[in-house]
MINUBA-943128 format. One record per residue (C-alpha): residue number from 1; chain; x, y, z. Coordinates in steps of 0.001 Angstrom, whole numbers, m for minus. Example, Ala and Ser with C-alpha at 12.3 -4.5 7.8 and 13.67 -1.06 7.14 Angstrom:
mivex->1	lumdren->A	X->12300	Y->m4500	Z->7800
mivex->2	lumdren->A	X->13670	Y->m1060	Z->7140
end
This chain:
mivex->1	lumdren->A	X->21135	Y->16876	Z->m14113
mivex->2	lumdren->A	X->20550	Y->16099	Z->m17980
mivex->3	lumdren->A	X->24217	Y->16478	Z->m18768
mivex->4	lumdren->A	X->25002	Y->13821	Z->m15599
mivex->5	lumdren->A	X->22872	Y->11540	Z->m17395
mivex->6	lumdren->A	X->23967	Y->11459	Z->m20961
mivex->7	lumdren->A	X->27464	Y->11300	Z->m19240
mivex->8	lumdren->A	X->26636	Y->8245	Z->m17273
mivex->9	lumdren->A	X->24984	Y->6885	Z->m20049
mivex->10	lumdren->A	X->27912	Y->7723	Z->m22255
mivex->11	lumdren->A	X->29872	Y->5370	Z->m20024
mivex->12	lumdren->A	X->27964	Y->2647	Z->m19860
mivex->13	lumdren->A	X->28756	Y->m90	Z->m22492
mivex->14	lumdren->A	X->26141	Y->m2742	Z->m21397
mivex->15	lumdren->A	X->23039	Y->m2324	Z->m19608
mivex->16	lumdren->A	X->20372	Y->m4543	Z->m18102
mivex->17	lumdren->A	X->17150	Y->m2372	Z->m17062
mivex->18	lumdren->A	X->14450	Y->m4167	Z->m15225
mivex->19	lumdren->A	X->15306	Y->m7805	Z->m16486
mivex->20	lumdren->A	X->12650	Y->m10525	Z->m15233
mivex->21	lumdren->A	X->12791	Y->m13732	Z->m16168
mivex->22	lumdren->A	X->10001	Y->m16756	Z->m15750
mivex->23	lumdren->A	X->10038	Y->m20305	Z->m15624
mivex->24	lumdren->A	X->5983	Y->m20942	Z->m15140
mivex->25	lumdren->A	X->5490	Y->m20149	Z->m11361
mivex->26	lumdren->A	X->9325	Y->m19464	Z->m10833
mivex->27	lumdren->A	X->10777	Y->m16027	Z->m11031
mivex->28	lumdren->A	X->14749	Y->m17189	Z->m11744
mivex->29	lumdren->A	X->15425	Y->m13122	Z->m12438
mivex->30	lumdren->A	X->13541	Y->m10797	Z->m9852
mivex->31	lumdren->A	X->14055	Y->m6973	Z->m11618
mivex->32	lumdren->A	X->17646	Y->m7249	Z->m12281
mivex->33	lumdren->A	X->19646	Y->m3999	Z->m13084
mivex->34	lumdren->A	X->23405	Y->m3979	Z->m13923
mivex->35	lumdren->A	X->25136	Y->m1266	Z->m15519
mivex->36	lumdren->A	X->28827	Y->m2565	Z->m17178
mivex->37	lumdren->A	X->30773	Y->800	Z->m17477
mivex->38	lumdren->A	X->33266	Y->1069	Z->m20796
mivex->39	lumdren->A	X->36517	Y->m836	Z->m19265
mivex->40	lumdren->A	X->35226	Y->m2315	Z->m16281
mivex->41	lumdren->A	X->36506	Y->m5066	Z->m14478
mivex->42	lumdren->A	X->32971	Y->m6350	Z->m12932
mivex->43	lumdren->A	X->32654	Y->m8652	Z->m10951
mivex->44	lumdren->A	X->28412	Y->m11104	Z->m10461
mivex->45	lumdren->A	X->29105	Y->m13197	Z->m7831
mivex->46	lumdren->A	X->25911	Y->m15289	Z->m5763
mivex->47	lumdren->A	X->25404	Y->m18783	Z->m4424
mivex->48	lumdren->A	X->24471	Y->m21514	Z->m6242
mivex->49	lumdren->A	X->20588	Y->m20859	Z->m7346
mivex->50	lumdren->A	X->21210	Y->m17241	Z->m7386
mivex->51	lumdren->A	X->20781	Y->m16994	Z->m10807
mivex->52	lumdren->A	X->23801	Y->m15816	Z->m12722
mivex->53	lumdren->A	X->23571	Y->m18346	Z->m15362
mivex->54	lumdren->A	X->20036	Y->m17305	Z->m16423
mivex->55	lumdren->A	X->21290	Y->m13629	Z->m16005
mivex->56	lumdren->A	X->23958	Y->m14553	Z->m18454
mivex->57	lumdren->A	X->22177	Y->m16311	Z->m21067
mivex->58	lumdren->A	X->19718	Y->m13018	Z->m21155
mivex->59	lumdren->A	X->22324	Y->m10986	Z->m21575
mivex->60	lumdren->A	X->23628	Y->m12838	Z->m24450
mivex->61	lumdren->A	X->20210	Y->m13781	Z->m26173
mivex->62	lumdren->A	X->20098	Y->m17762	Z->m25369
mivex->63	lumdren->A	X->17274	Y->m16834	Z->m22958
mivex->64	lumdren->A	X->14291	Y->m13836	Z->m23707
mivex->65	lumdren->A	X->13166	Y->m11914	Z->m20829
mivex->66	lumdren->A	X->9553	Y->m11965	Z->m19818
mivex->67	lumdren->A	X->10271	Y->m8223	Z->m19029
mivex->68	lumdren->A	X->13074	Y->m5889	Z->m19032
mivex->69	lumdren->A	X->15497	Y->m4618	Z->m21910
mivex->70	lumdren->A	X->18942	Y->m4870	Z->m22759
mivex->71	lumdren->A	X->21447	Y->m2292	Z->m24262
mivex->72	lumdren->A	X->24588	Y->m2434	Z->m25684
mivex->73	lumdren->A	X->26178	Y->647	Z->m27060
mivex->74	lumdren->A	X->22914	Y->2158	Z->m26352
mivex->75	lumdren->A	X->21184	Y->299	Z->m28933
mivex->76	lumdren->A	X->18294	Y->m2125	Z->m27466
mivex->77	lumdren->A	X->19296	Y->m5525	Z->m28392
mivex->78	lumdren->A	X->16546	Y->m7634	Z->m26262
mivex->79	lumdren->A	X->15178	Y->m9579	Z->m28956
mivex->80	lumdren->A	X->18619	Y->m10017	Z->m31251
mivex->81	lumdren->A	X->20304	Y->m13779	Z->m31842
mivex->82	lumdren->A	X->23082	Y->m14737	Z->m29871
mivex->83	lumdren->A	X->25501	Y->m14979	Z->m33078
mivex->84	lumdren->A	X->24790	Y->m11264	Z->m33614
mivex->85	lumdren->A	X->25419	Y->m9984	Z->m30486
mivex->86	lumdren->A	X->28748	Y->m11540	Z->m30858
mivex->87	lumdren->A	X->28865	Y->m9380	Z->m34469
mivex->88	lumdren->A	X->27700	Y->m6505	Z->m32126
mivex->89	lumdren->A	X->31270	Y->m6799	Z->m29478
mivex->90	lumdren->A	X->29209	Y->m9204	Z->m26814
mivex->91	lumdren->A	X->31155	Y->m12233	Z->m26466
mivex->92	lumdren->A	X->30919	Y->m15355	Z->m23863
mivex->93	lumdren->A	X->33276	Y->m17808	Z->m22703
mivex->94	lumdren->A	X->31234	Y->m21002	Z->m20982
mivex->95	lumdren->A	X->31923	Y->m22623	Z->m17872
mivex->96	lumdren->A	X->32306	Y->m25897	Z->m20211
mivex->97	lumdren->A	X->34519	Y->m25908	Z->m23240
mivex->98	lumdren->A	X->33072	Y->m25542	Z->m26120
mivex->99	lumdren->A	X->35974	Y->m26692	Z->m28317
mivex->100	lumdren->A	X->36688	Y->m28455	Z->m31355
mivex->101	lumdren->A	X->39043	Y->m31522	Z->m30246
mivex->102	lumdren->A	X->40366	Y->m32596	Z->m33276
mivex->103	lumdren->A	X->41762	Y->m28925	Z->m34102
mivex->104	lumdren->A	X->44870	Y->m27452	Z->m32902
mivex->105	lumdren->A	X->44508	Y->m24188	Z->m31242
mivex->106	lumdren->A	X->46662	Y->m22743	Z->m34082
mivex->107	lumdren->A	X->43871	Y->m24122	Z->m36615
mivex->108	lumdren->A	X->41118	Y->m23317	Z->m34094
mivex->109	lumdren->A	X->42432	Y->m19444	Z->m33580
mivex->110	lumdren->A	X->43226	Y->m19086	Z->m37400
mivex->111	lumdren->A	X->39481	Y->m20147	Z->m38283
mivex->112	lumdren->A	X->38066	Y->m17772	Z->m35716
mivex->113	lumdren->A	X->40242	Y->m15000	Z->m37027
mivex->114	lumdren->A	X->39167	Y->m15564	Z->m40636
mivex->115	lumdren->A	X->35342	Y->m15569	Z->m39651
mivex->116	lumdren->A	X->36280	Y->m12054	Z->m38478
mivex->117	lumdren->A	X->37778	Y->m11290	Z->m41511
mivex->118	lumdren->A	X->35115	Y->m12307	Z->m43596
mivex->119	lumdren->A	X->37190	Y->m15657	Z->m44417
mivex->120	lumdren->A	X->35637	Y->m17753	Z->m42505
mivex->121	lumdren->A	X->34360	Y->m20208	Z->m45473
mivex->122	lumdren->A	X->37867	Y->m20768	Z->m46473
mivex->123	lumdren->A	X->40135	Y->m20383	Z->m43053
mivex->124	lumdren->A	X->42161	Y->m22998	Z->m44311
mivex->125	lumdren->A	X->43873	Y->m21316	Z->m47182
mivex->126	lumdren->A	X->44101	Y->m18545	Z->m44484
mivex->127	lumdren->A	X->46386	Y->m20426	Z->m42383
mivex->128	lumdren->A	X->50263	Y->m19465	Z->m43731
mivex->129	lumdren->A	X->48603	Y->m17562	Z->m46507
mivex->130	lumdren->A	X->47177	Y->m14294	Z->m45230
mivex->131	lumdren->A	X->50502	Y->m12378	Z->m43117
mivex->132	lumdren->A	X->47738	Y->m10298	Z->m41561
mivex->133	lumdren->A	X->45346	Y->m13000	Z->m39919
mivex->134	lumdren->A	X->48838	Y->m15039	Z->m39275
mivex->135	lumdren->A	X->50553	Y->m12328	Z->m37113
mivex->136	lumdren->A	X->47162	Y->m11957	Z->m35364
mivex->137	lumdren->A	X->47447	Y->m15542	Z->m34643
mivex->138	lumdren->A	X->50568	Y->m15253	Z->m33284
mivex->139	lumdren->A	X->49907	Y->m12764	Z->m31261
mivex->140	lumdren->A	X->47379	Y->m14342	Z->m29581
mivex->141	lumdren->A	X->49496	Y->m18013	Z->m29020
mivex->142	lumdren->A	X->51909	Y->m15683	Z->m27102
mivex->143	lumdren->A	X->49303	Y->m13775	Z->m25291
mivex->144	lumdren->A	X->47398	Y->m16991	Z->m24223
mivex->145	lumdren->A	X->51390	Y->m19044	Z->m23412
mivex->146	lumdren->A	X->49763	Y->m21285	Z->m26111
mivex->147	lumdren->A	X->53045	Y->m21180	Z->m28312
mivex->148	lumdren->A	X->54195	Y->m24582	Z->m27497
mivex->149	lumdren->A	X->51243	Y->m26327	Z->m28025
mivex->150	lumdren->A	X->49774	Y->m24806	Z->m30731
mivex->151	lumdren->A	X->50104	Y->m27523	Z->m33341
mivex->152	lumdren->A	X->48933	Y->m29875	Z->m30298
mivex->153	lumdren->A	X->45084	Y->m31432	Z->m31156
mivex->154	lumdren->A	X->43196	Y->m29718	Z->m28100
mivex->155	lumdren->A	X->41981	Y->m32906	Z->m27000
mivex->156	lumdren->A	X->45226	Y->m33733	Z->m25645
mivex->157	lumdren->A	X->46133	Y->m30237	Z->m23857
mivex->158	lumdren->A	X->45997	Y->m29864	Z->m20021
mivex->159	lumdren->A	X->42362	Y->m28426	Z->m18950
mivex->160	lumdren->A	X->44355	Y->m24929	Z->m18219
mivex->161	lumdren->A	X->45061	Y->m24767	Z->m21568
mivex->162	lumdren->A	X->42101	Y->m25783	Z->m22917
mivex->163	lumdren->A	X->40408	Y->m22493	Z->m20758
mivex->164	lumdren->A	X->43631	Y->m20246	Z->m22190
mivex->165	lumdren->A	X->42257	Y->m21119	Z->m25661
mivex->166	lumdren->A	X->38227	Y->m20667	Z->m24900
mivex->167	lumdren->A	X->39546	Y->m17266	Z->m23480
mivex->168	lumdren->A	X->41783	Y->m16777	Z->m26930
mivex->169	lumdren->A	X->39133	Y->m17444	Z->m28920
mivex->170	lumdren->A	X->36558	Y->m14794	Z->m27334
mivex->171	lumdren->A	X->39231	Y->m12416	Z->m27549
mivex->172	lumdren->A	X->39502	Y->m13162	Z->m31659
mivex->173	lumdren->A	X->36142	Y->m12018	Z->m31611
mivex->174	lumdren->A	X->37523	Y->m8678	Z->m30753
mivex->175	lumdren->A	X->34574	Y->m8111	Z->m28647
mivex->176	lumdren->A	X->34038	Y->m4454	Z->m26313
mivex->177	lumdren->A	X->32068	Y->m6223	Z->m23893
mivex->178	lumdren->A	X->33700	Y->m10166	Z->m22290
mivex->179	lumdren->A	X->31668	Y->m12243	Z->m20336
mivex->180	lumdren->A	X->33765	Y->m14588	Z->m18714
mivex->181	lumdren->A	X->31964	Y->m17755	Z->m17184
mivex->182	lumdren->A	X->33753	Y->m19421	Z->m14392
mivex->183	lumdren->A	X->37121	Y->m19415	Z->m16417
mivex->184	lumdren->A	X->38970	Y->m20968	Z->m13265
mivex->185	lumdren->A	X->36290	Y->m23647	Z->m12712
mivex->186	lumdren->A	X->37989	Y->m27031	Z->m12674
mivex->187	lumdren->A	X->41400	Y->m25588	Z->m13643
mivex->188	lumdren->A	X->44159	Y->m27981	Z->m11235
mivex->189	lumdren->A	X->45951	Y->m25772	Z->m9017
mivex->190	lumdren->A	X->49616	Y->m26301	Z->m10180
mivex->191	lumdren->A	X->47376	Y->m24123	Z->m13596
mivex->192	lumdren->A	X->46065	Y->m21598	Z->m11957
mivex->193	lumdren->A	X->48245	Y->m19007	Z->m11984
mivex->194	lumdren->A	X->48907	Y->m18954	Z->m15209
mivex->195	lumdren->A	X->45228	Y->m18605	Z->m16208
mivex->196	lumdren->A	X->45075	Y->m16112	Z->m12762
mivex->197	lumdren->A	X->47883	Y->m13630	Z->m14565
mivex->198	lumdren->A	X->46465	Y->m14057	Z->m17958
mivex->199	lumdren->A	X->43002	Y->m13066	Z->m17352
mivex->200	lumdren->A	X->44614	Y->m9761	Z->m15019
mivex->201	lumdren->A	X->46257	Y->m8462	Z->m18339
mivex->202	lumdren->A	X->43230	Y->m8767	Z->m20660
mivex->203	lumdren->A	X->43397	Y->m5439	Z->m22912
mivex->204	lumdren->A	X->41666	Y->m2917	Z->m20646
mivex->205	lumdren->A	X->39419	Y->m1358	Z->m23385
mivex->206	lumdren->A	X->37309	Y->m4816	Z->m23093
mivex->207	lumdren->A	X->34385	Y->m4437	Z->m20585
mivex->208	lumdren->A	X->34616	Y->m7531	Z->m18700
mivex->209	lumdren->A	X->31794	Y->m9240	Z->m16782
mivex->210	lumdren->A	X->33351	Y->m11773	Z->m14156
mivex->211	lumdren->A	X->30970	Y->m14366	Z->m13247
mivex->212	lumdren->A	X->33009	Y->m16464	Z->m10542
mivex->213	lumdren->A	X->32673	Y->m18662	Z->m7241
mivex->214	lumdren->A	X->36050	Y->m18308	Z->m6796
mivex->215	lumdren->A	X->36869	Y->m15496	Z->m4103
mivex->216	lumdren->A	X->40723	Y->m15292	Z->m4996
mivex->217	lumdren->A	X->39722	Y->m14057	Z->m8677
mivex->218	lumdren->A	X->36936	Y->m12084	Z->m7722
mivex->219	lumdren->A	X->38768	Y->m10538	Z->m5578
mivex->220	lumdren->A	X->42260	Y->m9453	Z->m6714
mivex->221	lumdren->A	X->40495	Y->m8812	Z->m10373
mivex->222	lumdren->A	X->37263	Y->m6852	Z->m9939
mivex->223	lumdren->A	X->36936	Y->m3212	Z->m9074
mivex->224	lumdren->A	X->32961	Y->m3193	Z->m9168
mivex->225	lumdren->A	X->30870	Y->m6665	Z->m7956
mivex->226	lumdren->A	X->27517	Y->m6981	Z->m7548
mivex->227	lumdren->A	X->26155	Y->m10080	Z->m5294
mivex->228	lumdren->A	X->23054	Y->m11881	Z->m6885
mivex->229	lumdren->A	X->20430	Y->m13951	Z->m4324
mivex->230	lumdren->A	X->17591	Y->m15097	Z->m4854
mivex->231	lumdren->A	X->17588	Y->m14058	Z->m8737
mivex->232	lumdren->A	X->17676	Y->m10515	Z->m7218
mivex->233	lumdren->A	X->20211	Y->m7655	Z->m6641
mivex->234	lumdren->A	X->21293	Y->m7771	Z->m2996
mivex->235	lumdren->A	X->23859	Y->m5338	Z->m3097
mivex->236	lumdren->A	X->26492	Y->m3914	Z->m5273
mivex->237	lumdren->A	X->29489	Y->m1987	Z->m4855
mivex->238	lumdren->A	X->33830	Y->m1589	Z->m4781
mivex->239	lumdren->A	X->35278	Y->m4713	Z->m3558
mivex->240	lumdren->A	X->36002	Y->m3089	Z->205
mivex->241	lumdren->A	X->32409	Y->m2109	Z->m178
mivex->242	lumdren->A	X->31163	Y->m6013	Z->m767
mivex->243	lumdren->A	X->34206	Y->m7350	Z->1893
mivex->244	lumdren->A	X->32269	Y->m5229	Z->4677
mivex->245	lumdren->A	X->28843	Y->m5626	Z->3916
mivex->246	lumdren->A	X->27002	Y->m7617	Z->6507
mivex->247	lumdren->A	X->24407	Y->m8944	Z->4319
mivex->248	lumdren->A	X->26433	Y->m10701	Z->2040
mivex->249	lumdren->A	X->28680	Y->m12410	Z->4501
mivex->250	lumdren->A	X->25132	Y->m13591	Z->5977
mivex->251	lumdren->A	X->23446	Y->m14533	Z->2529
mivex->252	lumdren->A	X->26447	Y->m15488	Z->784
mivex->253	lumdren->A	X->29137	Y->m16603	Z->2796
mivex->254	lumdren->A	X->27568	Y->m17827	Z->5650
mivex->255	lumdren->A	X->27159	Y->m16837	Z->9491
mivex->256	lumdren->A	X->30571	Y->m18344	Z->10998
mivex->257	lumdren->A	X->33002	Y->m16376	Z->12270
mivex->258	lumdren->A	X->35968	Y->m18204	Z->10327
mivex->259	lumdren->A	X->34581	Y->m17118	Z->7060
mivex->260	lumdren->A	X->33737	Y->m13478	Z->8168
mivex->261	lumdren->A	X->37357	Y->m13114	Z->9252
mivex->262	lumdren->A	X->38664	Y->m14433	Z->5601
mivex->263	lumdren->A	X->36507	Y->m12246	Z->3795
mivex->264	lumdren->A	X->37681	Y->m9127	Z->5747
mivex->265	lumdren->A	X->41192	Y->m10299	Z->5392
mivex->266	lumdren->A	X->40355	Y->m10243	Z->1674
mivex->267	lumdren->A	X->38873	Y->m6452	Z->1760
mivex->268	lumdren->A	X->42514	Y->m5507	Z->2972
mivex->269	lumdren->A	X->43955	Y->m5913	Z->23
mivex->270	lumdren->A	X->42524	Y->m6319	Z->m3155
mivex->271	lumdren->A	X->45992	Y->m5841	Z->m5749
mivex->272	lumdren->A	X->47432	Y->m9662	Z->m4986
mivex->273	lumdren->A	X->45593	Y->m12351	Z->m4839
mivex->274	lumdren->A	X->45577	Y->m14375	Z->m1634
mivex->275	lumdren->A	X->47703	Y->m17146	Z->m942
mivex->276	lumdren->A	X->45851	Y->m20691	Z->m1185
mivex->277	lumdren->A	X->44327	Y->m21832	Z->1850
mivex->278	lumdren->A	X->43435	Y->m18341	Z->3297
mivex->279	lumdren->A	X->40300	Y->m17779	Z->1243
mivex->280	lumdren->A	X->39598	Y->m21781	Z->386
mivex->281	lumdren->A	X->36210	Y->m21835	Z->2581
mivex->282	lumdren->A	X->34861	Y->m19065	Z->709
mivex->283	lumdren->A	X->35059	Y->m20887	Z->m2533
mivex->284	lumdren->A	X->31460	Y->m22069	Z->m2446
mivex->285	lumdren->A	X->28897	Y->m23734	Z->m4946
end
C-alpha cells in the first residue's frame, strides 16, 4: 500500500489538498482537491459562479487559501509569489491578454526568452545577437503559425493571434505544469481551428490544466475533467465518465433533453472535435 502511494505521488506534478477559500461569509472554494498527473491533459470545467477562477488564482499564488495546501513537484508552495511559481514550471495564460501592444511578437517572444536566459535586462541586444535564444524564437513563430506576423505590432493582429502569442509566451517559460484560461474565449470562428490544432499538439511533457466553457475543446482535448459547482468538487473522471454522469448534465448542462442528447453524442467520440452547431447549446457562461 506504501509503495502505491509514493507511486501515485510520484506521478502527480501539481496538487491541491483541501483548498478553502473565504470571502467574509462566502465560501468561493468548498475543500477542493485536484491531483494534475505528470503529462495530463485535464480538463476544470463548471458554470459560471462555480469557482474556477478563484481555484486558479490559488493555484498560482494571486489568491491565499484560508485553508488547504498546494504542491508542486512535491514541494509545498502555498504561501510562494506568483512570479516564482512561474521560476518553479507553473505558468498561466489569462482569459484577457495580457500583452504588450506596441511590441511585435518577435520582440515580445525574444524578451521572454532572454528573461529565461538570465538576459532579460538587456533582451534587446539579444534579438539577432544570441543564435541560441534566436532559433528558440523561431521555433516558437512556427509552432504558434506566428511567422508572418511576427514583425507585426500586436495591437494590430487578429484576436486568434493575439491568444497564439499569450499561449507562445507561457510556453517560453518552459513551464512543467500550463494552466490555460479560456484560450478559445472570444476567438471568431473562421480562428478557431487554428488555435483548436495548436493547443492539441502542445509538447506532451507539459501538464496542462484546461479551464474552458467551451464543450468542443474540452472535449476532443482532455482525457481527465473534473466539474466544479458550487466552489466544490461534484464529480471527476475520463471524459465518457463526465458525458454519462447524470449529475452534471443536471447541475451543469441543464435538465432538457436537447442538451442531454448533445452531450452523449459528445461521449461517443472524444478524438475529433465536433462539428459546429452540434455541441453550440452546451457552450454556456
Amino acid at each position: 500500500m506504501s509503495a502505491s502511494i509514493a507511486m501515485n505521488a510520484e506521478d502527480t506534478v501539481l496538487s491541491a489538498q483541501g483548498l478553502v477559500m473565504r470571502f467574509g461569509g462566502i465560501t468561493a472554494t468548498n475543500n477542493v482537491t485536484l491531483n494534475l498527473k505528470r503529462g495530463a491533459r485535464h480538463a476544470l470545467i463548471g458554470p459560471n459562479g462555480a469557482g474556477k477562477t478563484t481555484l486558479i488564482n490559488l493555484l498560482t499564488g494571486v489568491l491565499q487559501p484560508t485553508e488547504g495546501k498546494i504542491i508542486l513537484d512535491g514541494v509545498d508552495i502555498t504561501t510562494l509569489a506568483p512570479h516564482k511559481r512561474v521560476g518553479r514550471g507553473m505558468v498561466r495564460t489569462f482569459q484577457i491578454n495580457q500583452l504588450f501592444d506596441t511590441l511585435t511578437p518577435l520582440e515580445t517572444l525574444t524578451m521572454v526568452v532572454s528573461q529565461r536566459h538570465g538576459l532579460g535586462g538587456q533582451w534587446w541586444r539579444a534579438l539577432g545577437s544570441s543564435k541560441k535564444i534566436t532559433e528558440r524564437c523561431e521555433q516558437l513563430l512556427q509552432q504558434f503559425h506566428l511567422t508572418a506576423v511576427m514583425d507585426q505590432q500586436t495591437r494590430v493582429l487578429a484576436y486568434g493571434k493575439r491568444r497564439l502569442l499569450e499561449i507562445a509566451i507561457a510556453l517560453a517559460c518552459e513551464p512543467r505544469v500550463l494552466l490555460l484560461d479560456e484560450p478559445v474565449a472570444g476567438v471568431p470562428a473562421g480562428e478557431r481551428e487554428e488555435l483548436l490544432q495548436t493547443v492539441a499538439a502542445l509538447p506532451p511533457d507539459v501538464s496542462i490544466l484546461l479551464i474552458e466553457h467551451d464543450m468542443d475543446l474540452v472535449f476532443s482535448f482532455s482525457k481527465f475533467m473534473t466539474v466544479l459547482v458550487n466552489g466544490t468538487v461534484l464529480t471527476e473522471g475520463e471524459p465518457q465518465q463526465i458525458a454519462n454522469d447524470s449529475r452534471v448534465k443536471t447541475v451543469y448542462l441543464g435538465h432538457g433533453d436537447e442538451i442531454n442528447d448533445d452531450l452523449n453524442g459528445m461521449g461517443a467520440d472524444f478524438n475529433t472535435v465536433p462539428p459546429q452547431g452540434e455541441a453550440g447549446g452546451l457552450t454556456r457562461g
